[in-house]
MARGU-615535 format. One record per residue (C-alpha): x, y, z. Coordinates in steps of 0.05 Angstrom, whole numbers, always signed. Example, Ala and Ser with C-alpha at 12.3 -4.5 7.8 and 13.67 -1.06 7.14 Angstrom:
<atoms>
{atom {+246; -90; +156}},
{atom {+273; -21; +143}},
</atoms>
This chain:
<atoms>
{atom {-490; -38; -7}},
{atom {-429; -54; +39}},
{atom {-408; -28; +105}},
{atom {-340; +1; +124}},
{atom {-314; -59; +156}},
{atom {-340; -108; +89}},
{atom {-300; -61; +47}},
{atom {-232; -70; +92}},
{atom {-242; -137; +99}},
{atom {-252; -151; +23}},
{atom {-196; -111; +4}},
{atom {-146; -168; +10}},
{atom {-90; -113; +23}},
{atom {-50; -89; +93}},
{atom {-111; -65; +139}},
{atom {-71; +10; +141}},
{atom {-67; +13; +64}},
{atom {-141; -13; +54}},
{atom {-159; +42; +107}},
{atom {-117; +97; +66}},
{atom {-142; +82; -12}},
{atom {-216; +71; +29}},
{atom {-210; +146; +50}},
{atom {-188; +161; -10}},
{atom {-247; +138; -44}},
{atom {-294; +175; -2}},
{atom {-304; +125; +54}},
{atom {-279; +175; +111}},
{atom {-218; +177; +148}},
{atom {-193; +125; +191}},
{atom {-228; +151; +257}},
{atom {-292; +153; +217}},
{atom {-277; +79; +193}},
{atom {-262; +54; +269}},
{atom {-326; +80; +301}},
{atom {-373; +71; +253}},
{atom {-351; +7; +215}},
{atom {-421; -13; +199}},
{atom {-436; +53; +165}},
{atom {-461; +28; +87}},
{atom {-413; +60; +37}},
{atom {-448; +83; -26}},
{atom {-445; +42; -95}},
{atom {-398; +105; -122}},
{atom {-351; +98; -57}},
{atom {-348; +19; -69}},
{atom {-328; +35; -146}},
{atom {-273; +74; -136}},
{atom {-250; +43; -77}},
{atom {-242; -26; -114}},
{atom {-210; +9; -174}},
{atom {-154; +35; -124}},
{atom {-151; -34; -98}},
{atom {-138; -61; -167}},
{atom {-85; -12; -177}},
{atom {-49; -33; -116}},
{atom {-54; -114; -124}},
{atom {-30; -93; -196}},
{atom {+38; -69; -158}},
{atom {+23; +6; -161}},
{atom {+64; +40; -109}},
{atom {+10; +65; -46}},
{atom {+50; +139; -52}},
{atom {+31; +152; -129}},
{atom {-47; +122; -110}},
{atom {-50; +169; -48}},
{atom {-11; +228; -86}},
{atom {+35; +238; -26}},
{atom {+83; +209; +16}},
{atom {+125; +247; +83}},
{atom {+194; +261; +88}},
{atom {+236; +284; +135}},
{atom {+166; +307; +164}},
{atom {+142; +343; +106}},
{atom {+86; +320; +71}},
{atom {+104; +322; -8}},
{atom {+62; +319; -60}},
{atom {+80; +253; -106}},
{atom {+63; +230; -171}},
{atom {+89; +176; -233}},
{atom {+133; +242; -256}},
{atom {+178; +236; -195}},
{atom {+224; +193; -152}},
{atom {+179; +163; -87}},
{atom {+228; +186; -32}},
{atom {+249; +137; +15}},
{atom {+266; +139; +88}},
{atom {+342; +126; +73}},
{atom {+347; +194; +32}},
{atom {+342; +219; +98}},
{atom {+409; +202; +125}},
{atom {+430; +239; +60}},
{atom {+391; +302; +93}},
{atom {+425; +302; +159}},
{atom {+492; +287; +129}},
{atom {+478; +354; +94}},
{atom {+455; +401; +147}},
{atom {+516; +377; +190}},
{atom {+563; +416; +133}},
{atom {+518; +466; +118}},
{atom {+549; +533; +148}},
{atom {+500; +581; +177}},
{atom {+479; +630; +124}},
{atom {+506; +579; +72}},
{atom {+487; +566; +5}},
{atom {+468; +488; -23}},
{atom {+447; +466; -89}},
{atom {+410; +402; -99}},
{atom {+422; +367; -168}},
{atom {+365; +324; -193}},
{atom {+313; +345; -145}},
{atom {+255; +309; -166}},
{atom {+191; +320; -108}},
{atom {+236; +375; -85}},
{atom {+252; +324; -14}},
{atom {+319; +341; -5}},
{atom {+309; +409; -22}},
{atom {+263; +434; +16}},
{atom {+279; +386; +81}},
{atom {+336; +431; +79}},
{atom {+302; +500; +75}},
{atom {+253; +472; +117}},
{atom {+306; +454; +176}},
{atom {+351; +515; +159}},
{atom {+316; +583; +140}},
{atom {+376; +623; +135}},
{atom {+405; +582; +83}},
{atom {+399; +596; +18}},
{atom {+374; +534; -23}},
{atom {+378; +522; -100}},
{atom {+354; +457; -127}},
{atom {+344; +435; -208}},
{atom {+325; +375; -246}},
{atom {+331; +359; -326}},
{atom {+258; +340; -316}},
{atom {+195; +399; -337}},
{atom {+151; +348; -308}},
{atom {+190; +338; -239}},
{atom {+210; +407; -223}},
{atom {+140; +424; -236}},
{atom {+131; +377; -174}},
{atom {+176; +400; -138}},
{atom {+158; +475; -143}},
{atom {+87; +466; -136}},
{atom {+113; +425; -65}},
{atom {+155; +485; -45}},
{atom {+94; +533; -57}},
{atom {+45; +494; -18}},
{atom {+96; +485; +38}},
{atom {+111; +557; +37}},
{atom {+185; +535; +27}},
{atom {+235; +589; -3}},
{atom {+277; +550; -53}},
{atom {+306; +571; -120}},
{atom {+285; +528; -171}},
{atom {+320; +509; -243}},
{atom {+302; +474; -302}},
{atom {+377; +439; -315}},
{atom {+417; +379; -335}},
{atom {+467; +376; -282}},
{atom {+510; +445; -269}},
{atom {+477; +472; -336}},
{atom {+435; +528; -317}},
{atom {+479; +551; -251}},
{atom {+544; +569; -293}},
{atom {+591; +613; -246}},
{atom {+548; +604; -183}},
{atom {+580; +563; -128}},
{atom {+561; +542; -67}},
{atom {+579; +512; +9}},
{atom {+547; +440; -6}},
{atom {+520; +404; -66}},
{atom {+480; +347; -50}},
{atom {+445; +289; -102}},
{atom {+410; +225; -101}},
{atom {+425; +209; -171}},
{atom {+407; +150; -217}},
{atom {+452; +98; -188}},
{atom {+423; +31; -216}},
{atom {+453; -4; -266}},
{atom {+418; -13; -337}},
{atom {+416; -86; -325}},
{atom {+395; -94; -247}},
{atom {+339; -141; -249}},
{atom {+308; -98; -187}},
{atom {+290; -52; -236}},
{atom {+236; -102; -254}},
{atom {+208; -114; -186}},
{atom {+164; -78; -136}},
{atom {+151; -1; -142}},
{atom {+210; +9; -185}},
{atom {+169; -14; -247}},
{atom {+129; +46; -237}},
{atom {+176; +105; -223}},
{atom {+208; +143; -275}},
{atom {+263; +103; -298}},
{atom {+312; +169; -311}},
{atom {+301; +184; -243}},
{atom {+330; +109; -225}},
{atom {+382; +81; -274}},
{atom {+433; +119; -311}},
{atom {+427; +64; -371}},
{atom {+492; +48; -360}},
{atom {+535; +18; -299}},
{atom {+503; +56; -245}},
{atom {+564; +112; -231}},
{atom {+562; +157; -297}},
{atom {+522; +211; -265}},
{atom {+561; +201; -204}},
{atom {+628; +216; -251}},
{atom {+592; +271; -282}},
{atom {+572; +308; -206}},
{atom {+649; +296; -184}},
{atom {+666; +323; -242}},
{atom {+631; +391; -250}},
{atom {+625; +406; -180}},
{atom {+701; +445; -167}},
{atom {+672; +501; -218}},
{atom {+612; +501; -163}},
{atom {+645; +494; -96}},
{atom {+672; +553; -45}},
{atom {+739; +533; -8}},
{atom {+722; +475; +35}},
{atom {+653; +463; +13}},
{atom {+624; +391; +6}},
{atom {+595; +350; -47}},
{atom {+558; +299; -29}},
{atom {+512; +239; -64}},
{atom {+463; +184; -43}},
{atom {+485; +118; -84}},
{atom {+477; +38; -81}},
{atom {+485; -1; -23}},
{atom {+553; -28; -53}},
{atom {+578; +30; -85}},
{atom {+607; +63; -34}},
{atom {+686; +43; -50}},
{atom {+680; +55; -124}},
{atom {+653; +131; -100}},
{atom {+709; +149; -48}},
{atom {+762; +125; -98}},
{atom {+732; +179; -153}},
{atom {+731; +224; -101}},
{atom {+804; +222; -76}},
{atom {+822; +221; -152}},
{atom {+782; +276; -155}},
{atom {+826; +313; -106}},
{atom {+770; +303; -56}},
{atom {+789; +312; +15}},
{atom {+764; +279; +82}},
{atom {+729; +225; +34}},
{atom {+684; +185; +78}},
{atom {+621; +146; +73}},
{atom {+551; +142; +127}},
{atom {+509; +85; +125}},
{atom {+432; +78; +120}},
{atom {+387; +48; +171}},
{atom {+397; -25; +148}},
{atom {+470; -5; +163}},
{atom {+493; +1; +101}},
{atom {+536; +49; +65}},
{atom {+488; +100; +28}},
{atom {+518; +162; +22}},
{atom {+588; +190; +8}},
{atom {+624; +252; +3}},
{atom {+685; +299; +5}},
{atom {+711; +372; +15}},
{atom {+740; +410; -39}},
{atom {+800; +443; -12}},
</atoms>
């Protein structure tokens, strides 16, 4: 049999993911692995803990082998069904609680793990938060997230503003499927294993983006906001639907590379 510290050093993988999928497999947590790095792990710990290392030299994304990953300092539940959600979604989150008038109501199109969701019923409990996705599979994610985080959000089986018809709110916020059909990253890296309706809108990466500018007067109060996570150079294609939109105070916020991420504007 093989100790703690042979298993970690076989692994051929960043020490802090071999130390995650280890724990995973039943090899104890990282304190455990630390202080007693000679302890023998059984043959059934060794077996699953080189399957999960398979998985991951095979280009599996860590969050889907672990079944979570935290945002916005929740810890969400993850899996092949949903969208892995990404420390830049964040800036997408505070752009959103900044316009979000106490007591307001938001409404978060294509949910997925529920992040943006519930990182806003999480940071403000007297709003009242909606969220949807087209996706059974997702917004059974995302529900089953809000549940175990004890987060009050109303939830919605939808494509787009389908199933809230004559409900509008202060803010509606989405990271939609921005990529283009034929951007070769959608080859590469974890994106080969997320849902690929969650990524690409199989066309030139702003359809869904027309589609939210769209429908979301019917869904705005006076002066509310609409605003949407998108490509790193998509940010003056956005404004300029915006404004022809009849968007006001169009503007864009950048991500922590420093680059434009998310855009928006207030319905008069």
């Amino acid at each position: 049999m093989s100790t703690l510290a042979q298993l970690l050093a076989d692994a051929g993988l960043p020490r802090l993911e071999a130390q995650l999928l280890l724990h995973m497999a039943g090899g104890g947590n990282r304190v455990t692995q630390l202080t007693w790095p000679e302890r023998e792990a059984s043959a059934e710990v060794a077996q699953r803990f080189a399957a999960l290392c398979a998985r991951r030299h095979a280009g599996e994304p860590i969050a889907y082998l672990l079944g979570e990953r935290e945002f916005f300092g929740l810890d969400l539940a993850v899996s092949p069904a949903v969208l892995i959600p990404r420390p830049d979604t964040e800036i997408l989150v505070d752009t959103a609680l900044a316009r979000l008038p106490a007591d307001g109501r938001a409404l978060d199109l294509g949910t997925g793990s529920g992040a943006v969701a519930l990182a806003l019923a999480h940071s403000r409990p007297d709003a009242d938060i909606w969220a949807l996705d087209a996706s059974p599979e997702a917004l059974a994610q995302a529900q089953a997230n809000g549940q175990r985080l004890n987060l009050a959000v109303t939830w919605r089986l939808s494509d787009w503003y389908a199933a809230v018809a004559g409900e509008q709110f202060d803010l509606l916020v989405s990271n939609p499927p921005y990529i283009a059909a034929d951007d070769p990253h959608l080859q590469q890296g974890d994106l080969r294993f997320e849902p690929a309706g969650a990524l690409t809108d199989f066309a030139d990466g702003l359809s869904c983006i027309r589609q939210l500018i769209a429908g979301a007067p019917a869904h705005l109060r006076p002066g509310g906001w609409l605003l949407m996570e998108h490509g790193w150079q998509q940010a003056p294609a956005v404004r300029e639907l915006l404004s022809a939109a009849g968007f006001i105070d169009v503007a864009s916020w950048q991500d922590l590379a420093g680059h434009e991420r998310v855009t928006g504007g207030r319905w008069r």
